[in-house]
KOLVEX-912059 format. One record per residue (C-alpha): residue in three letters; y, z, x. Coordinates in steps of 0.001 Angstrom, whole numbers, plus 524288, in hexadecimal, padded with zeros to 5 digits. Example, Ala and Ser with C-alpha at 12.3 -4.5 7.8 and 13.67 -1.06 7.14 Angstrom:
# KOLVEX-912059
ALA7EE6C81E788300C/SER7FBDC81BE483566/
# end
This chain:
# KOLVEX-912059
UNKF26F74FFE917592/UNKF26E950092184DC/UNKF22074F1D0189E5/UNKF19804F76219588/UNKF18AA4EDB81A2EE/UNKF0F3E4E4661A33D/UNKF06504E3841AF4C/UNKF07CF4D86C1B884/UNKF00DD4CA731B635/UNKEFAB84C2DC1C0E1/UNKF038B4B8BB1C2E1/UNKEFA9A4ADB81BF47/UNKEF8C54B4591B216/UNKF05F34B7CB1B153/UNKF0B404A9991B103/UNKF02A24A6511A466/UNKF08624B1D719BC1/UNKF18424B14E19E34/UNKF19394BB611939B/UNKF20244C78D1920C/UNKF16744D2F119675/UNKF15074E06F19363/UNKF0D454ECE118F11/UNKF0D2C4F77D18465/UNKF06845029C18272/UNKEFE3350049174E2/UNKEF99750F42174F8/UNKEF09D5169417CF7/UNKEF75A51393187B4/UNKEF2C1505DF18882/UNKEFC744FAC318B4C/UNKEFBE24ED3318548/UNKEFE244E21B18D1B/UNKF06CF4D75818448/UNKF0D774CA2A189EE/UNKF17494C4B11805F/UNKF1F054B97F17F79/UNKF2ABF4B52617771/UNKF32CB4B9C316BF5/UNKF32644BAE115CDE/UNKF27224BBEF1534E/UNKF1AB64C2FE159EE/UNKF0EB84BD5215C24/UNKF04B54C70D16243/UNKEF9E44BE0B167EB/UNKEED564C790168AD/UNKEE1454C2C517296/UNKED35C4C5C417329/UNKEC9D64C9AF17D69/UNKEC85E4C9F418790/UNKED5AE4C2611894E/UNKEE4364C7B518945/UNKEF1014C3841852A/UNKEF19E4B9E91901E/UNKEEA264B107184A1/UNKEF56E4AE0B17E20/UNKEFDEC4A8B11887A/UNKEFD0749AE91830E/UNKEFF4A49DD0175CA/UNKF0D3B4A5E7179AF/UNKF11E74995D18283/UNKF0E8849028176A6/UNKF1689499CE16DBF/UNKF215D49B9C17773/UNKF2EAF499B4170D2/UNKF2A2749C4C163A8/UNKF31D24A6E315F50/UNKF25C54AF9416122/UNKF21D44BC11169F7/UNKF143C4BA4B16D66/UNKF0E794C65C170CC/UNKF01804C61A17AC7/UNKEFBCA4D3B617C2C/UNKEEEE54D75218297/UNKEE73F4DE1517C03/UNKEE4554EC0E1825D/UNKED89B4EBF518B80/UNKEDC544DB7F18ECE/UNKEE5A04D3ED1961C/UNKEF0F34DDBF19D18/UNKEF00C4E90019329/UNKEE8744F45D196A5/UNKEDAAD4F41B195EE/UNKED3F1501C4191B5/UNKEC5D7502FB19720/UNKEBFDE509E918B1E/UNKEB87B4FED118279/UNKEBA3F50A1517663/UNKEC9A250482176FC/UNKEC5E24F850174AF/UNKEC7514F5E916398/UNKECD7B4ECDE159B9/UNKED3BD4FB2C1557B/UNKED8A94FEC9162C9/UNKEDEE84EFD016819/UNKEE3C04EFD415A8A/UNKEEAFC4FC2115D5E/UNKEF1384F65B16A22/UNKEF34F4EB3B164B9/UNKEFA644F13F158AA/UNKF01AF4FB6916355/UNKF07E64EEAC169C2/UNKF0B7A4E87615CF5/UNKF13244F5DE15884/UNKF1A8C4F7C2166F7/UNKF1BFB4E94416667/UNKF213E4EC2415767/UNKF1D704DE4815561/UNKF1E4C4D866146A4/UNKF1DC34CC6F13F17/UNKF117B4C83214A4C/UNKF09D14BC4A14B7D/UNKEFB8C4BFB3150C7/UNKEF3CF4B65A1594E/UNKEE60F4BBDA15C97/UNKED9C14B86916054/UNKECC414BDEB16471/UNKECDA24CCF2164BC/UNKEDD414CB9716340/UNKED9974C9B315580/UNKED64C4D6AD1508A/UNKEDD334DC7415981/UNKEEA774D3BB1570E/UNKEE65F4D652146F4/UNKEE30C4E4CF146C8/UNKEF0FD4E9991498F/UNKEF6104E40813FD4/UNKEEC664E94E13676/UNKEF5094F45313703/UNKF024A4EC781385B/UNKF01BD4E04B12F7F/UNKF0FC94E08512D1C/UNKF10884DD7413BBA/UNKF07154D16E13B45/UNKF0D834C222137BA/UNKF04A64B9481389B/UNKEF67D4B782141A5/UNKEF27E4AAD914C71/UNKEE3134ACDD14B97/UNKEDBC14A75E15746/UNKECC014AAC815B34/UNKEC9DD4B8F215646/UNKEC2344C0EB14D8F/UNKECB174C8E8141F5/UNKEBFAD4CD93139B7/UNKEB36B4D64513A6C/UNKEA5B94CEE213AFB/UNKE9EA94CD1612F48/UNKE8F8B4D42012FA7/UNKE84BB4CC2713480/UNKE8DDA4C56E13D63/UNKE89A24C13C14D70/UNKE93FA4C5A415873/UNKE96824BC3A16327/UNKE8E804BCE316E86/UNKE98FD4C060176DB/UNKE9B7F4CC9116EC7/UNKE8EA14D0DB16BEA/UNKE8D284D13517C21/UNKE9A0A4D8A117DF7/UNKE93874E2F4175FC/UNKE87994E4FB17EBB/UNKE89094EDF318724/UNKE89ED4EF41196F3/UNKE87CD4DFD21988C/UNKE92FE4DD02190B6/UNKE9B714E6F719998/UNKE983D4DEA91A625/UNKE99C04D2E21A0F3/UNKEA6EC4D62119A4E/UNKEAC934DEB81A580/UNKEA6294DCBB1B0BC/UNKEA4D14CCCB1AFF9/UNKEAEFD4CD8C1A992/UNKEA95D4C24619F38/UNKEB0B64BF4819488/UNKEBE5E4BF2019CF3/UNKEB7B14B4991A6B4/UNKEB14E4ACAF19C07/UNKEBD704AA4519159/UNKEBC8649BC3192E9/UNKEAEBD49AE518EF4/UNKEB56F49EA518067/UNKEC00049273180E6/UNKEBF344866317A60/UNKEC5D84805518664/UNKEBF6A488331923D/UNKEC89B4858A19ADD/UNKED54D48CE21962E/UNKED02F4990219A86/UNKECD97496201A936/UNKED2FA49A1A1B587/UNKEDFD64A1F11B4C2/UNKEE0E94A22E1A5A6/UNKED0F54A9301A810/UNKED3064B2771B293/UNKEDFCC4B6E91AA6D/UNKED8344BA031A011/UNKECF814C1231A86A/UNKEDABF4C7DD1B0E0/UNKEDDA34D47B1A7EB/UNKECD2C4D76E1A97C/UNKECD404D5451B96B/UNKEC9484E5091BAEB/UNKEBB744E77C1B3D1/UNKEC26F4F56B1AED7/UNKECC564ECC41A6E8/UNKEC1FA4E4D519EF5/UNKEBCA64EF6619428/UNKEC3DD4E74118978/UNKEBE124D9AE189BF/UNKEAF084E0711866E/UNKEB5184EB4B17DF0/UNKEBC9C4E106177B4/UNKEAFD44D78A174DA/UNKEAA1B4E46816E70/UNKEB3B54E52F165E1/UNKEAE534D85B15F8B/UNKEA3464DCC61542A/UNKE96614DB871571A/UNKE910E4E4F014D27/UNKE92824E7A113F19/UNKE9B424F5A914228/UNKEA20B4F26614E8A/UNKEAD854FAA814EB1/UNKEB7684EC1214E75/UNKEB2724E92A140CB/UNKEBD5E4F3DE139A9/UNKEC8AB4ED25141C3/UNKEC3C54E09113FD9/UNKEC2ED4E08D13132/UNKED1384E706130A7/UNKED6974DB59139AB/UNKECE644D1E412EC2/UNKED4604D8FE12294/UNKEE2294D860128DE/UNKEE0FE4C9CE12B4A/UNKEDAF34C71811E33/UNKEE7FE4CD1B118D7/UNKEF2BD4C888121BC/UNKEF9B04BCE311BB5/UNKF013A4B9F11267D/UNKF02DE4AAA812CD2/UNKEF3A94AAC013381/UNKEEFE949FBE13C91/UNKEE38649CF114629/UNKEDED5495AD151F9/UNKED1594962815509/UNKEC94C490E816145/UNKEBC63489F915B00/UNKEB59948C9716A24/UNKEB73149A5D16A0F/UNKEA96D49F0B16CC7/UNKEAB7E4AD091695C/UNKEB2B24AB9815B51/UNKEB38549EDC1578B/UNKEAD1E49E9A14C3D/UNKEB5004A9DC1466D/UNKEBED74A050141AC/UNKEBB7F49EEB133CB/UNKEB9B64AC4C13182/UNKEC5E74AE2A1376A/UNKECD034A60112F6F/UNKEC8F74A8D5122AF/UNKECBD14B815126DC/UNKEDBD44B340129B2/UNKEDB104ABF811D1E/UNKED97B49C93120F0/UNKEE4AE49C1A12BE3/UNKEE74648E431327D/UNKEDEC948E2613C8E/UNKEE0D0485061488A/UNKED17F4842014E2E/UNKED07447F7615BF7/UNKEC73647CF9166B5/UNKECC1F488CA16EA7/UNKEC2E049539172C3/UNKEC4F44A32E1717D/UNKECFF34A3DE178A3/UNKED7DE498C417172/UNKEE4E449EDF17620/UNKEE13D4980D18408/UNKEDD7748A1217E01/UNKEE6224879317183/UNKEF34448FA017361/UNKEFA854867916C20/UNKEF2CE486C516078/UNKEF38D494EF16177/UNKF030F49477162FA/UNKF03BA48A571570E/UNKEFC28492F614D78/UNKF06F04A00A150CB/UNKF11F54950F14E7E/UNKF0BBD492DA142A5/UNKF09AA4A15613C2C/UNKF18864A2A814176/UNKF1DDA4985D138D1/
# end
């Protein structure tokens, strides 16, 4: 595997990730964008949208010294990695790909998975097809299962799905990138630099297809085209026996109240509930850092 050069970092982001930095090719000639950190057992921590690996910096300086290689990617279209401008690319099937591509050149094994919002079917899927590969599973804010009929969509995904508004407000505003800390429990840990970071990668309107094609990935209709994917990533976790362990924001406004679902889908996990948002990597890193200690035991 050929570890491609990673572009340059503003240095006032720079100074927040002191990782190891690099790209690789995940197929179609599309290069990932992965920080890592460390040395031994991998743990690939998988984010949402519209966020990138940058999310995780917290949880890899609580876990530094651990014996462990935590592994940040972005996911393709976010962060540093490169950012097609065809919403068609944009599937649980085709991240799960790129995702799987960098776990095969990475030829990583016995791994720990962290994920949360969209990172968790995408961070699930590829090992639908390489359980061997897969240790154990850190939980956080996500959806790993198809909607049952009859059920309501949030607001916020039922208007990513209507059309030409939700294109201006998504990437011409851009909305959702300037308005993460309206989903924390503690608003103000996503504010000033740690905000415009986040909304860096999406500073040229031609780079932000992903964050709307992304929030149409979510279901919104019995016979969206996530639901297959989705019930494979809830089949695999139903099986997988591995160590399984959760931490869940109760003030996320988007998918809070997926949390007993959630559970009973990994089979009753501990669960460490806090008062954290959506983006609980920001507010409670150490719980977060405690909870991959413990499913490393």
């Amino acid at each position: 595997m050929e570890k491609l050069p990673a572009p340059d970092l503003p240095a006032w982001i720079a100074k927040e990730v002191p990782f190891t930095r690099y790209r690789v090719d995940v197929g179609g000639g599309l290069r990932m964008h992965v920080m890592e950190t460390g040395r031994g057992r991998p743990v690939l921590m998988v984010h949402g949208n519209p966020t990138w690996g940058f999310l995780y910096r917290k949880v890899a300086m609580c876990l530094q010294g651990q014996g462990l290689r935590l592994i940040m990617p972005d996911l393709i279209g976010f962060g540093f990695s490169d950012k097609p401008r065809d919403f068609a690319a944009h599937s649980i099937r085709n991240h799960s790909r790129w995702l799987g591509s960098l776990i095969d050149q990475l030829d990583l094994h016995d791994v720990t998975l962290v994920c949360q919002d969209w990172g968790g079917a995408i961070g699930v899927h590829p090992f639908t097809t390489r359980p061997d590969r897969l240790a154990a599973m850190v939980v956080l804010n996500t959806v790993l299962y198809a909607p049952a009929p009859g059920f309501k969509p949030t607001g916020f995904h039922r208007f990513s799905h209507m059309p030409v508004v939700s294109d201006f407000v998504f990437r011409v505003l851009p909305l959702p990138q300037a308005a993460l800390h309206l989903a924390q429990g503690d608003k103000s840990t996503i504010r000033g630099d740690v905000a415009r970071a986040y909304r860096y990668p999406f500073r040229h309107i031609r780079d932000r297809v992903a964050p709307l094609a992304t929030a149409r990935m979510a279901v919104d209709r019995m016979g969206h085209p996530s639901i297959p994917a989705l019930e494979e990533c809830a089949d695999f976790v139903r099986g997988f026996d591995g160590p399984k362990a959760m931490v869940w924001g109760r003030r996320d406004p988007i998918i809070a109240r997926a949390l007993k679902r959630t559970r009973a889908l990994l089979g009753d996990p501990p669960v460490t509930e806090t008062q954290a948002g959506h983006f609980l990597q920001e507010e409670v890193p150490e719980e977060i850092a405690a909870a991959v200690l413990d499913v490393n035991v």
